[in-house]
PDB file with one MODEL, atoms N, CA, C and O in Angstrom:
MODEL        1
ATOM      1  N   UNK A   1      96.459 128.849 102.106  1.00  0.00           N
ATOM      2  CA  UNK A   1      96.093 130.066 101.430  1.00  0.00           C
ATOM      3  C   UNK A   1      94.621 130.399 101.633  1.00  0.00           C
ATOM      4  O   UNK A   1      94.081 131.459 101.949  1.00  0.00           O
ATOM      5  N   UNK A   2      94.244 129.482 101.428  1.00  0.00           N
ATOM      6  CA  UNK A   2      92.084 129.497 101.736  1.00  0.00           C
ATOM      7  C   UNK A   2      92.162 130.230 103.628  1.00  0.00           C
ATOM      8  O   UNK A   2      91.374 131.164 103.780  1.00  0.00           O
ATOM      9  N   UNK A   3      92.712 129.988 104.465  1.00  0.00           N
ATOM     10  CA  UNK A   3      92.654 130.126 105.850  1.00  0.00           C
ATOM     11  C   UNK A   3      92.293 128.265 106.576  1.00  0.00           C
ATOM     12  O   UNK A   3      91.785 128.169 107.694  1.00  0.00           O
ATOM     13  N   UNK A   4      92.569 127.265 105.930  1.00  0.00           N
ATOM     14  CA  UNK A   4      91.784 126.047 106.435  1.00  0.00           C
ATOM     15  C   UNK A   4      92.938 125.663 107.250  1.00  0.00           C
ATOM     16  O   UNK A   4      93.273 124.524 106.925  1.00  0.00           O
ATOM     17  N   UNK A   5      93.718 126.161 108.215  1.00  0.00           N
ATOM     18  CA  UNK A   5      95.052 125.747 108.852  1.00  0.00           C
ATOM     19  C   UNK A   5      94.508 124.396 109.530  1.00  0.00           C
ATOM     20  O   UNK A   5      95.491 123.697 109.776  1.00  0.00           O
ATOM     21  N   UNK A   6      93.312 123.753 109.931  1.00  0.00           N
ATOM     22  CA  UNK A   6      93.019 122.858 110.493  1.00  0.00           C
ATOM     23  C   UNK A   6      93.028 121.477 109.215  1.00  0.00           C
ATOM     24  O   UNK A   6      93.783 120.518 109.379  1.00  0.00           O
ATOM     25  N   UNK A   7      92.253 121.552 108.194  1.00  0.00           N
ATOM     26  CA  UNK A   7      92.732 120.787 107.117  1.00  0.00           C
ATOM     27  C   UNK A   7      93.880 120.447 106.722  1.00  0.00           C
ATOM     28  O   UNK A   7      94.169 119.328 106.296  1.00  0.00           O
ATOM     29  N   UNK A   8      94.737 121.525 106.849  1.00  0.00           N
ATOM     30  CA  UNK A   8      96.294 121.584 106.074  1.00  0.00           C
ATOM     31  C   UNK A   8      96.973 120.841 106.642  1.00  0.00           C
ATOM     32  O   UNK A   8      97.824 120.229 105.997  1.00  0.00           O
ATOM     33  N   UNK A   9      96.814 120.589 108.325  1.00  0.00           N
ATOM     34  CA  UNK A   9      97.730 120.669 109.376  1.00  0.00           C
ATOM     35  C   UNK A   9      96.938 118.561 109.025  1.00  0.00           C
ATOM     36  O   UNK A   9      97.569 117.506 108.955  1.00  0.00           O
ATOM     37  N   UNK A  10      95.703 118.778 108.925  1.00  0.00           N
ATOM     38  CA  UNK A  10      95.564 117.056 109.144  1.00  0.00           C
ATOM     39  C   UNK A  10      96.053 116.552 108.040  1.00  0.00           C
ATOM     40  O   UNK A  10      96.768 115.554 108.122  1.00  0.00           O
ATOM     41  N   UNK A  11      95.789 117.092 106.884  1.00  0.00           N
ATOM     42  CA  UNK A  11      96.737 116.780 105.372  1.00  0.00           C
ATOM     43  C   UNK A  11      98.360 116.379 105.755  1.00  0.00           C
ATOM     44  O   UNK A  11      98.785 115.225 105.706  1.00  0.00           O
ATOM     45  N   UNK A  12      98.993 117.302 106.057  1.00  0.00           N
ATOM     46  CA  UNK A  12      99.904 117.124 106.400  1.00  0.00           C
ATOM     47  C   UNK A  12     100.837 115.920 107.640  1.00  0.00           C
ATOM     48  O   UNK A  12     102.018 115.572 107.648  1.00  0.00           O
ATOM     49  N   UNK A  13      99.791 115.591 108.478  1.00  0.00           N
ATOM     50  CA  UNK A  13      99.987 114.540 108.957  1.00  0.00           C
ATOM     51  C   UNK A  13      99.838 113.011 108.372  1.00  0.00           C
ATOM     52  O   UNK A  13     100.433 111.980 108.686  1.00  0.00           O
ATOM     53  N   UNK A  14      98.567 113.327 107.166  1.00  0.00           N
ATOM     54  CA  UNK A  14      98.553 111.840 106.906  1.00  0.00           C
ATOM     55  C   UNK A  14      99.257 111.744 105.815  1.00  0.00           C
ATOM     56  O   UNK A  14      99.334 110.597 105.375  1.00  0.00           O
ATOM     57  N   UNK A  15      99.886 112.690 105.130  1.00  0.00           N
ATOM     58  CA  UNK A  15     101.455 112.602 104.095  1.00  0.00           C
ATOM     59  C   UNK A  15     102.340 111.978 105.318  1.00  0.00           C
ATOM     60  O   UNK A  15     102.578 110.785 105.512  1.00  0.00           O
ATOM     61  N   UNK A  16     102.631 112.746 105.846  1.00  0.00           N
ATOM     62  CA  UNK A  16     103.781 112.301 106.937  1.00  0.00           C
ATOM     63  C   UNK A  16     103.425 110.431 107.092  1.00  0.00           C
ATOM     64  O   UNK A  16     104.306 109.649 106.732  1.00  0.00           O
ATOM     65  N   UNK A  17     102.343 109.997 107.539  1.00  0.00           N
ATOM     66  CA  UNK A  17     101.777 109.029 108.152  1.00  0.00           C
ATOM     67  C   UNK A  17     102.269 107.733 106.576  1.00  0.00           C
ATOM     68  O   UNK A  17     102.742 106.597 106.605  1.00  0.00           O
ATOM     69  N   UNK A  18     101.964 108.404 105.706  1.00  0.00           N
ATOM     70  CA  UNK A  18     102.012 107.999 104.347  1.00  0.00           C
ATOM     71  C   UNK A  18     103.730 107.960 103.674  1.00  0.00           C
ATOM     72  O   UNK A  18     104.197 107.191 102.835  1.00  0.00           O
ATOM     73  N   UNK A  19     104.269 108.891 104.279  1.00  0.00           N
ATOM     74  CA  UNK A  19     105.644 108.458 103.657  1.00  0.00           C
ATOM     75  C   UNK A  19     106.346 107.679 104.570  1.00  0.00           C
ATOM     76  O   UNK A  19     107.433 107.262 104.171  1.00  0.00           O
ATOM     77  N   UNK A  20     105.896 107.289 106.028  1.00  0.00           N
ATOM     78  CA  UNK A  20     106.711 106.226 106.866  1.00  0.00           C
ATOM     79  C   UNK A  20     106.528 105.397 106.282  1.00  0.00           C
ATOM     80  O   UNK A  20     107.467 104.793 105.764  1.00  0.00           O
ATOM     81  N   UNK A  21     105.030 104.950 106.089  1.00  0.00           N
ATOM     82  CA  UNK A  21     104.577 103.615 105.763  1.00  0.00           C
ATOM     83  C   UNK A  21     105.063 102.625 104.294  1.00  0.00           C
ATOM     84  O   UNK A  21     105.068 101.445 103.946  1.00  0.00           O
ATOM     85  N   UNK A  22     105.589 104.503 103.542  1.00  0.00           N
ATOM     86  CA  UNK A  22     106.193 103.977 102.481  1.00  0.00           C
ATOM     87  C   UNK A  22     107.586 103.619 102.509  1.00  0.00           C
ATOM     88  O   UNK A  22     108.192 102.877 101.736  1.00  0.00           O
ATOM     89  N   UNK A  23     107.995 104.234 103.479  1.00  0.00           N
ATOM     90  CA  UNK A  23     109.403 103.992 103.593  1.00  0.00           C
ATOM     91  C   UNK A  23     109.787 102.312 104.244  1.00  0.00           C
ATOM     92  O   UNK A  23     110.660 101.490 103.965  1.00  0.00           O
ATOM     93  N   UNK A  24     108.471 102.339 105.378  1.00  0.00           N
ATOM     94  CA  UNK A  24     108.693 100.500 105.394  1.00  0.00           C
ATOM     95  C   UNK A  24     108.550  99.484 104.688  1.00  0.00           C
ATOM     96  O   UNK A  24     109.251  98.479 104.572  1.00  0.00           O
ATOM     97  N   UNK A  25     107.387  99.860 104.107  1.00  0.00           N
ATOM     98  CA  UNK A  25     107.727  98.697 103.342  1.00  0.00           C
ATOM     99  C   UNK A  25     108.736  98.816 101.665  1.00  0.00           C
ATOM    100  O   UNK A  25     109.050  97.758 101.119  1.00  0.00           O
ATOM    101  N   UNK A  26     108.979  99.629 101.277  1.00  0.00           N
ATOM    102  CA  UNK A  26     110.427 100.013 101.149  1.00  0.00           C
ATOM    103  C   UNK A  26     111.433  99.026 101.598  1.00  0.00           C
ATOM    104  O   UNK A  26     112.262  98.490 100.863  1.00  0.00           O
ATOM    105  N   UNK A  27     111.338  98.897 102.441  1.00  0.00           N
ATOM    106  CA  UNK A  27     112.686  97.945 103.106  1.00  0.00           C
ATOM    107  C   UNK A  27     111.930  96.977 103.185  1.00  0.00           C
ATOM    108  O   UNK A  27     112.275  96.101 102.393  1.00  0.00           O
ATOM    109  N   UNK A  28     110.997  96.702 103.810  1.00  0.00           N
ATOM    110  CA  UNK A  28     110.085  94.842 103.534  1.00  0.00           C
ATOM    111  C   UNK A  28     111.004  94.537 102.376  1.00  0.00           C
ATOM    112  O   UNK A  28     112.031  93.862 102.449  1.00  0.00           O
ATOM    113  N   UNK A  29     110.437  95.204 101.140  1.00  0.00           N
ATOM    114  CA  UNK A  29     110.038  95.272  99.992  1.00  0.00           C
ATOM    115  C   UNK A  29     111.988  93.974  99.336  1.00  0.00           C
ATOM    116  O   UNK A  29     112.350  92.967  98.727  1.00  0.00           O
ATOM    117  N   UNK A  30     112.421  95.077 100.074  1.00  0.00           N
ATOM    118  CA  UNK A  30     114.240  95.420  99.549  1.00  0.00           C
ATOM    119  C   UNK A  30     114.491  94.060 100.485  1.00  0.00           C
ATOM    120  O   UNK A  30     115.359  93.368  99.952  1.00  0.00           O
ATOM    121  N   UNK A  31     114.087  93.588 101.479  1.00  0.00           N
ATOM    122  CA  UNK A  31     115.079  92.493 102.548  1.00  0.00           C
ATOM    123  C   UNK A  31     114.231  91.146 102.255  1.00  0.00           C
ATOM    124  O   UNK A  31     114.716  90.022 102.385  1.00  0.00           O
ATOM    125  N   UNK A  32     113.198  91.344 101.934  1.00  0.00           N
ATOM    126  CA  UNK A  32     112.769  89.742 101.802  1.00  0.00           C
ATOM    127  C   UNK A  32     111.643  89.563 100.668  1.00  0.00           C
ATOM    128  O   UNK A  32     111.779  88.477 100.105  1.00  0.00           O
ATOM    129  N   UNK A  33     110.698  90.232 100.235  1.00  0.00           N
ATOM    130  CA  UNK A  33     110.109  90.410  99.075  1.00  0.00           C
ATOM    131  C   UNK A  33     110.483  90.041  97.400  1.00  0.00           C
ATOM    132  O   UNK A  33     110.020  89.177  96.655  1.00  0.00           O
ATOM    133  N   UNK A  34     111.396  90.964  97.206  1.00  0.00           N
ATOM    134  CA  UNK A  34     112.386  91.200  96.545  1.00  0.00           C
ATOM    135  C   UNK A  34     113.297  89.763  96.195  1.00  0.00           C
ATOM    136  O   UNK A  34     113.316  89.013  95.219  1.00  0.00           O
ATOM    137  N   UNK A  35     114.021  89.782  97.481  1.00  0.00           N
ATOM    138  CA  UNK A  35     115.275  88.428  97.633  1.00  0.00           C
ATOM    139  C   UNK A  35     114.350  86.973  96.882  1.00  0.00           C
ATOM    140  O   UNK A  35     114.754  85.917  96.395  1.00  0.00           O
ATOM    141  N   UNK A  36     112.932  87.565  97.089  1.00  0.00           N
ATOM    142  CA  UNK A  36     113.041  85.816  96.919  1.00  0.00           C
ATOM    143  C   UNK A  36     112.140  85.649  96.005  1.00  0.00           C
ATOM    144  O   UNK A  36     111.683  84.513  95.880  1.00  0.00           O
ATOM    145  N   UNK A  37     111.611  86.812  95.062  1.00  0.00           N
ATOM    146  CA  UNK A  37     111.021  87.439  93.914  1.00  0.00           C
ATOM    147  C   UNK A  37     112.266  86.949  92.680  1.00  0.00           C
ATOM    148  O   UNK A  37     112.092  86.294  91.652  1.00  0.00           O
ATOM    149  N   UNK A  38     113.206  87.388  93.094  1.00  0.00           N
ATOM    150  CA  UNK A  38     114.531  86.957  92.098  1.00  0.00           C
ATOM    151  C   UNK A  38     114.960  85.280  91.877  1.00  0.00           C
ATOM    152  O   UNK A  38     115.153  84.657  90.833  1.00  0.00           O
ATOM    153  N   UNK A  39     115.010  84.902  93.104  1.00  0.00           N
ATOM    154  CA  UNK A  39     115.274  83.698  93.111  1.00  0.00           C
ATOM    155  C   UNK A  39     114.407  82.218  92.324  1.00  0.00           C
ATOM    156  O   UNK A  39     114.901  81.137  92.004  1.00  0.00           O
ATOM    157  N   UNK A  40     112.596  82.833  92.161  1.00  0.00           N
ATOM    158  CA  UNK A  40     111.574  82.042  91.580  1.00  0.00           C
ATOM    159  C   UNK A  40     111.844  82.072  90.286  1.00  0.00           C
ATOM    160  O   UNK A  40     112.116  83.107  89.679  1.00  0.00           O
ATOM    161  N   UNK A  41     111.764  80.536  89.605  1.00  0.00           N
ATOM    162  CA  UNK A  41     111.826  80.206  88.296  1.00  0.00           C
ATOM    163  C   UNK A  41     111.077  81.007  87.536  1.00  0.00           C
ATOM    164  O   UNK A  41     110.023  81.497  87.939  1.00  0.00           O
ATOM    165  N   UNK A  42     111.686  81.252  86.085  1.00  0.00           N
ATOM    166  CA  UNK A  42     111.334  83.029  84.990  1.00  0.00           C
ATOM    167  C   UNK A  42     110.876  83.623  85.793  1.00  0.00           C
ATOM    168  O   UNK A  42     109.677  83.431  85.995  1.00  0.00           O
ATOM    169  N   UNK A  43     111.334  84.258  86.325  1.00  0.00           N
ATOM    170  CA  UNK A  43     110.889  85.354  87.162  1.00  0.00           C
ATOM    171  C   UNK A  43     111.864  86.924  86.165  1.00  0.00           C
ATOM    172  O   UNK A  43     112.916  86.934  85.526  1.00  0.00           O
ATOM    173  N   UNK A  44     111.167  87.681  86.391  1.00  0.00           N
ATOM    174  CA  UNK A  44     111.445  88.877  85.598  1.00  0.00           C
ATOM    175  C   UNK A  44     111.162  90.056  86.634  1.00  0.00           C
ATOM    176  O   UNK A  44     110.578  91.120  86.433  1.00  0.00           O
ATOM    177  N   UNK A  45     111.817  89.500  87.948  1.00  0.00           N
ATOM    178  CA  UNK A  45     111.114  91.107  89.152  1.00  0.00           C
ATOM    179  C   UNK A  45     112.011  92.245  89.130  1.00  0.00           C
ATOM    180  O   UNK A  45     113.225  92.184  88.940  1.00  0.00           O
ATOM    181  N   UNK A  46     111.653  92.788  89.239  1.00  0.00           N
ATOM    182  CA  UNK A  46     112.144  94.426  89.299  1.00  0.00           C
ATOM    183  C   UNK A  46     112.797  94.732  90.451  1.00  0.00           C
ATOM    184  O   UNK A  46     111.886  95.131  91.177  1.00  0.00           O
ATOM    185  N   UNK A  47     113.664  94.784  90.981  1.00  0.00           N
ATOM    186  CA  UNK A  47     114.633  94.478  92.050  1.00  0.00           C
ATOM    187  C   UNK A  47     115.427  96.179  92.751  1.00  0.00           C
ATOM    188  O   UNK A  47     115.875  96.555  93.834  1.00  0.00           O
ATOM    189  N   UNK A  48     115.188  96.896  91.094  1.00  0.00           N
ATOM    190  CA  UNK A  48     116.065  97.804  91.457  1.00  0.00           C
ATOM    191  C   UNK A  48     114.995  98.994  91.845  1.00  0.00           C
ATOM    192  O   UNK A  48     113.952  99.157  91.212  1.00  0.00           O
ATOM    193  N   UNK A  49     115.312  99.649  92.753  1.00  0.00           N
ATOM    194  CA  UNK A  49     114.570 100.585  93.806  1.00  0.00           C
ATOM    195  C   UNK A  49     114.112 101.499  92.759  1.00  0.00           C
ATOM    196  O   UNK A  49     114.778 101.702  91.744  1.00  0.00           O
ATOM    197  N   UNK A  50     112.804 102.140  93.033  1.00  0.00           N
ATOM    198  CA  UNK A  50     112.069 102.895  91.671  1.00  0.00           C
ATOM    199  C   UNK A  50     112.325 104.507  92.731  1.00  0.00           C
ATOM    200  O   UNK A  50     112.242 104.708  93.943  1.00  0.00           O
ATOM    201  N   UNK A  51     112.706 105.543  91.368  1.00  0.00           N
ATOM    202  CA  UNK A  51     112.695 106.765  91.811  1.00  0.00           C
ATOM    203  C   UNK A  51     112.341 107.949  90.846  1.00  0.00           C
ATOM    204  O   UNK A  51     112.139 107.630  89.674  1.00  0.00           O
ATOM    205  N   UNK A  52     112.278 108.770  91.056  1.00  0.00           N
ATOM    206  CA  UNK A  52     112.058 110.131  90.394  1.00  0.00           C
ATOM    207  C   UNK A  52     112.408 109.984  88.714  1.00  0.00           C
ATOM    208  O   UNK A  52     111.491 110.039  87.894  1.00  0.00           O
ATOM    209  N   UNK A  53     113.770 109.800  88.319  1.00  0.00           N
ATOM    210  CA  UNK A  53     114.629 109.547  87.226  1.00  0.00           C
ATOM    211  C   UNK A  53     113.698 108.763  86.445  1.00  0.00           C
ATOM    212  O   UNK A  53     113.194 109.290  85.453  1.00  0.00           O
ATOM    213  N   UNK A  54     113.336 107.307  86.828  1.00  0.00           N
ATOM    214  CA  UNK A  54     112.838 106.398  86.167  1.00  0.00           C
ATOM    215  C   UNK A  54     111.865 106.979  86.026  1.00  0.00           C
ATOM    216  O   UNK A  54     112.268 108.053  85.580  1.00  0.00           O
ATOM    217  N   UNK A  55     109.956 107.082  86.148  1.00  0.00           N
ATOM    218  CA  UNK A  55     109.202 106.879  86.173  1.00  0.00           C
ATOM    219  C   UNK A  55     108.538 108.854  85.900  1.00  0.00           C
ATOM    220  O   UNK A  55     107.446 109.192  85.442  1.00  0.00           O
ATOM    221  N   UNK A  56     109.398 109.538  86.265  1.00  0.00           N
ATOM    222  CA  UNK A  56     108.818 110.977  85.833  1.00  0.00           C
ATOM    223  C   UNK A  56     107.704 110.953  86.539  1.00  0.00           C
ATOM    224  O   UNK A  56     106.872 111.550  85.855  1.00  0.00           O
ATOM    225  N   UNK A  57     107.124 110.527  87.723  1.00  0.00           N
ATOM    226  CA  UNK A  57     106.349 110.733  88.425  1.00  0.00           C
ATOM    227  C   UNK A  57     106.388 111.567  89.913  1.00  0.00           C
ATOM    228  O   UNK A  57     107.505 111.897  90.312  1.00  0.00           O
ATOM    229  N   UNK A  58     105.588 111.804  90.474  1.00  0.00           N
ATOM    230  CA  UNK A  58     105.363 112.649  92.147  1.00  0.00           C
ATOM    231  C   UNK A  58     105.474 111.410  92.836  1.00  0.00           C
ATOM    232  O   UNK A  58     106.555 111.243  93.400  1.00  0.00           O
ATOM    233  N   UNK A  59     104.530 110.384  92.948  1.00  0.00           N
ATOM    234  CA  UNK A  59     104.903 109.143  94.003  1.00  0.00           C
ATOM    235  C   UNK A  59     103.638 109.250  94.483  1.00  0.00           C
ATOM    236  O   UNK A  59     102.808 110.147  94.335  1.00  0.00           O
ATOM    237  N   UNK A  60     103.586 107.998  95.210  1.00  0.00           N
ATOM    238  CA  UNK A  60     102.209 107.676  96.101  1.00  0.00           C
ATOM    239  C   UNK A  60     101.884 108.951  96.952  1.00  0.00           C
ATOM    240  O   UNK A  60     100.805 109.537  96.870  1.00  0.00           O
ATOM    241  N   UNK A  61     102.916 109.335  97.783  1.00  0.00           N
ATOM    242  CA  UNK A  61     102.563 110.398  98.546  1.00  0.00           C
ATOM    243  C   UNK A  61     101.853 111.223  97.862  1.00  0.00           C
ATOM    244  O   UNK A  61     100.753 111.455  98.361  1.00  0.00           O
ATOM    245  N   UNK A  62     102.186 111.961  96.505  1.00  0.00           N
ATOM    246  CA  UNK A  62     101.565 112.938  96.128  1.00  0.00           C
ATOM    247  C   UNK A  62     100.068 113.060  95.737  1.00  0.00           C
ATOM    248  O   UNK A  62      99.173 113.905  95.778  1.00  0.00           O
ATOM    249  N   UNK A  63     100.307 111.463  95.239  1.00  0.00           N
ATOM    250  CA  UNK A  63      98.778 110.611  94.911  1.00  0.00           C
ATOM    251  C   UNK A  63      97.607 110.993  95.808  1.00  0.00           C
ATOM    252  O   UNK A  63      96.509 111.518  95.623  1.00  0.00           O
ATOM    253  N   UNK A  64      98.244 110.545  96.795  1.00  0.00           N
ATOM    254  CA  UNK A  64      97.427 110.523  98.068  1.00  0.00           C
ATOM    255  C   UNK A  64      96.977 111.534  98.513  1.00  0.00           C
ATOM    256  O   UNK A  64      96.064 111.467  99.337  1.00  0.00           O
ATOM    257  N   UNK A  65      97.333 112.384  98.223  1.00  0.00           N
ATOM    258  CA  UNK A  65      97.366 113.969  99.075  1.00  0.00           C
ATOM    259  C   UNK A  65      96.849 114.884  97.996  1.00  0.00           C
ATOM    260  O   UNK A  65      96.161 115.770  98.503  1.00  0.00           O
ATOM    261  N   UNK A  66      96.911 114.952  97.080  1.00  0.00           N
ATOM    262  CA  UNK A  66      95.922 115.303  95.846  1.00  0.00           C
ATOM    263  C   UNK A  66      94.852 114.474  96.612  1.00  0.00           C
ATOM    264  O   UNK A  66      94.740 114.784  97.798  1.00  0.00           O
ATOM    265  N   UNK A  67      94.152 113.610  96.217  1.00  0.00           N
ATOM    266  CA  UNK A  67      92.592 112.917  96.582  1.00  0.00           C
ATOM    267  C   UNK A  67      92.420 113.389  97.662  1.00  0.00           C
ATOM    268  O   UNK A  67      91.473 114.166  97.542  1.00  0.00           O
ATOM    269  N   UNK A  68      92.859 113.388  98.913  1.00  0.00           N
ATOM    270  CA  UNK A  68      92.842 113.904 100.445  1.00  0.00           C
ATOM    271  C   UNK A  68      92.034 115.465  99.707  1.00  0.00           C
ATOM    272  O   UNK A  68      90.809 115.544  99.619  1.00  0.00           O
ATOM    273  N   UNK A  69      92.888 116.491  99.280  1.00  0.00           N
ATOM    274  CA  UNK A  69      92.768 117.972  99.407  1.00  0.00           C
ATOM    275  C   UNK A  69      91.829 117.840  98.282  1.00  0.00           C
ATOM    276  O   UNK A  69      90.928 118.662  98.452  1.00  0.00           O
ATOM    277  N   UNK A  70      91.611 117.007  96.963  1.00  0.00           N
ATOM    278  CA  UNK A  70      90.400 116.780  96.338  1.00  0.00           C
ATOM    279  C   UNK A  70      88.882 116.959  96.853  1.00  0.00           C
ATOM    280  O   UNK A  70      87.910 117.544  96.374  1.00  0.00           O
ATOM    281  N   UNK A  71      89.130 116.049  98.281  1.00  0.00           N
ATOM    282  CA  UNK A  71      87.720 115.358  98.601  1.00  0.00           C
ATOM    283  C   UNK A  71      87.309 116.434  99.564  1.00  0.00           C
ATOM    284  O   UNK A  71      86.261 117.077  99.504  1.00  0.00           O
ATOM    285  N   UNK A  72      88.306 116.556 100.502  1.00  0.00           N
ATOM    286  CA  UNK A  72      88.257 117.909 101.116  1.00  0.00           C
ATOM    287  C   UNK A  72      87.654 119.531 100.713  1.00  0.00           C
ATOM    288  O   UNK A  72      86.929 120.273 101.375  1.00  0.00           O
ATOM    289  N   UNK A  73      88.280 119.726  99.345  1.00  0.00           N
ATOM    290  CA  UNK A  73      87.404 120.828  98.712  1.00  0.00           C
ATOM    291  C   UNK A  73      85.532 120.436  98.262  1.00  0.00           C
ATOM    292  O   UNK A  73      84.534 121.114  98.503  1.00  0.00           O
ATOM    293  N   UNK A  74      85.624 119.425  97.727  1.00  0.00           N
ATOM    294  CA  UNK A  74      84.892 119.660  97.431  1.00  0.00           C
ATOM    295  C   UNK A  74      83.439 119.073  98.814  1.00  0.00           C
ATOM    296  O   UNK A  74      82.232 119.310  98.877  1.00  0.00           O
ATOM    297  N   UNK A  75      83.989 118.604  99.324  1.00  0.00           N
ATOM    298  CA  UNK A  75      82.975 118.475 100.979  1.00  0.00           C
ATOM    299  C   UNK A  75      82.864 120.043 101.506  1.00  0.00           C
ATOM    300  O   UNK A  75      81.804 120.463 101.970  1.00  0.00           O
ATOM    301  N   UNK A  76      83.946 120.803 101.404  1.00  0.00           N
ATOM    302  CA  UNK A  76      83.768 122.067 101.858  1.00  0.00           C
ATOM    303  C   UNK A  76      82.930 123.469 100.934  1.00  0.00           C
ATOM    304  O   UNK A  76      82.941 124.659 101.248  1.00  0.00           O
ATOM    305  N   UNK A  77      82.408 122.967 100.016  1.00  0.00           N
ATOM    306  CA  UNK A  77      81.677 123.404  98.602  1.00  0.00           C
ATOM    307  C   UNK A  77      80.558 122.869  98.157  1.00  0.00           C
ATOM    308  O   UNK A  77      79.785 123.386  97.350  1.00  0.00           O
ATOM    309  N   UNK A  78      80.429 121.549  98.817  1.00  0.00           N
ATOM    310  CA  UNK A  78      78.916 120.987  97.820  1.00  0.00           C
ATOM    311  C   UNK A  78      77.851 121.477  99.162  1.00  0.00           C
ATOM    312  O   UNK A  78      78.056 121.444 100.375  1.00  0.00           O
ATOM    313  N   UNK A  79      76.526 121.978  98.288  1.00  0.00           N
ATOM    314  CA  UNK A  79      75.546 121.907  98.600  1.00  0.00           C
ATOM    315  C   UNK A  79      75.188 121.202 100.132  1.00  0.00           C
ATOM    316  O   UNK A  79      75.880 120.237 100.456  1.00  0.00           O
ATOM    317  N   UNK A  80      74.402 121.547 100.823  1.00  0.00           N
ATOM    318  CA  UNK A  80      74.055 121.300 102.171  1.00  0.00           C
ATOM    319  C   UNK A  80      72.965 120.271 101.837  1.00  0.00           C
ATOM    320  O   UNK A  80      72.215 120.549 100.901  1.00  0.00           O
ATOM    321  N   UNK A  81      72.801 119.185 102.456  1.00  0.00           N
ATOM    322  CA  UNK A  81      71.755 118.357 102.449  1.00  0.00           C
ATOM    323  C   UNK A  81      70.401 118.757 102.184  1.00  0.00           C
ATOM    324  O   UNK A  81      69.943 119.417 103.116  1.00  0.00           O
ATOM    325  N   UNK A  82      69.351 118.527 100.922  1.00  0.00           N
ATOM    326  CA  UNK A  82      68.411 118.956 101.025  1.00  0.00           C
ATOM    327  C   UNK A  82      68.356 120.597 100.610  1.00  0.00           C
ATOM    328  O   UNK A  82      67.267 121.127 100.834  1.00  0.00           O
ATOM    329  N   UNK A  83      68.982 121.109 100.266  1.00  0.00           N
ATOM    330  CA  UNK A  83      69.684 122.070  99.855  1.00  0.00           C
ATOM    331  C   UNK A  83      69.515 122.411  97.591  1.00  0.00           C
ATOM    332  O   UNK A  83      70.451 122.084  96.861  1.00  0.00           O
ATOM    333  N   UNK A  84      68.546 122.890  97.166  1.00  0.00           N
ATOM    334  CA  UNK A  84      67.904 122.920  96.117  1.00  0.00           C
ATOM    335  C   UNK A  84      69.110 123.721  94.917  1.00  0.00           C
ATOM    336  O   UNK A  84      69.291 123.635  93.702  1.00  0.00           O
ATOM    337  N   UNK A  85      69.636 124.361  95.849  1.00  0.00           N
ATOM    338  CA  UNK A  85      70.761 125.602  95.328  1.00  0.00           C
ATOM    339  C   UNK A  85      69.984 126.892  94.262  1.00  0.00           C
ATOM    340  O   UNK A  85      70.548 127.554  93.391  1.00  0.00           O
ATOM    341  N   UNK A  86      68.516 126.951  94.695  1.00  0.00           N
ATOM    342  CA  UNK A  86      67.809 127.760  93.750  1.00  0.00           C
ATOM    343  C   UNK A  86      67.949 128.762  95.035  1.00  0.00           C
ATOM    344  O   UNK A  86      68.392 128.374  96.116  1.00  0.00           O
ATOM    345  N   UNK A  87      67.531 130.054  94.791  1.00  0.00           N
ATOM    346  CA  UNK A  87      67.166 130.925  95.579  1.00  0.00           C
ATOM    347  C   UNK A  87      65.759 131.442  96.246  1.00  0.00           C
ATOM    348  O   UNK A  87      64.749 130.884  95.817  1.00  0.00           O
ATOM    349  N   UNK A  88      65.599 132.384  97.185  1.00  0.00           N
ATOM    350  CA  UNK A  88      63.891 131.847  97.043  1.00  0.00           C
ATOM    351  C   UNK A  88      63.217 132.970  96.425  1.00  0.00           C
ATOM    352  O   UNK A  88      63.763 134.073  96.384  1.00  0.00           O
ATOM    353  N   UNK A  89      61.897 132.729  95.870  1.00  0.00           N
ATOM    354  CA  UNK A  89      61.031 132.959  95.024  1.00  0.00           C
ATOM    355  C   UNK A  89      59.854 133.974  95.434  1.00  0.00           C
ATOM    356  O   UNK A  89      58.961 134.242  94.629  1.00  0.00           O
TER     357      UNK A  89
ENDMDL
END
């Protein structure tokens, strides 16, 4: 909406980059993590896959990508180095 199609477009890649990574270990998580999380004496692990329903949350991705377009605005807004923000006199 701003016109930053070059921001948006790198935003958008490191979501992308960010939901593979979640999706692997996702399965790490589910094939051997997990398996042997259950199996350790009192153990109390959480086994069953976390989603939307449970937790009323957006997810890491969204996490991530908020702070990304966070840091981004405001690098594209603060003051220029040396930069007083008074006008001149």
């Amino acid at each position: 909406m701003l016109g930053y199609i070059k921001a948006a477009s790198l935003l958008a890649d490191t979501l992308q980059e960010e939901e593979e990574t979640d999706e692997l270990l996702t399965q790490l998580a589910k094939k051997r993590v997990n398996v042997k999380a259950v199996k350790a004496p009192f153990s109390q692990a959480r086994t069953a896959p976390r989603g939307y329903e449970k937790s009323g949350g957006m997810g890491m991705g969204t996490l991530v990508s908020g702070l990304a377009i966070g840091a981004l605005v405001a690098m594209l807004y603060a003051p220029k180095s040396g930069s007083t923000g008074q006008g001149v006199h």
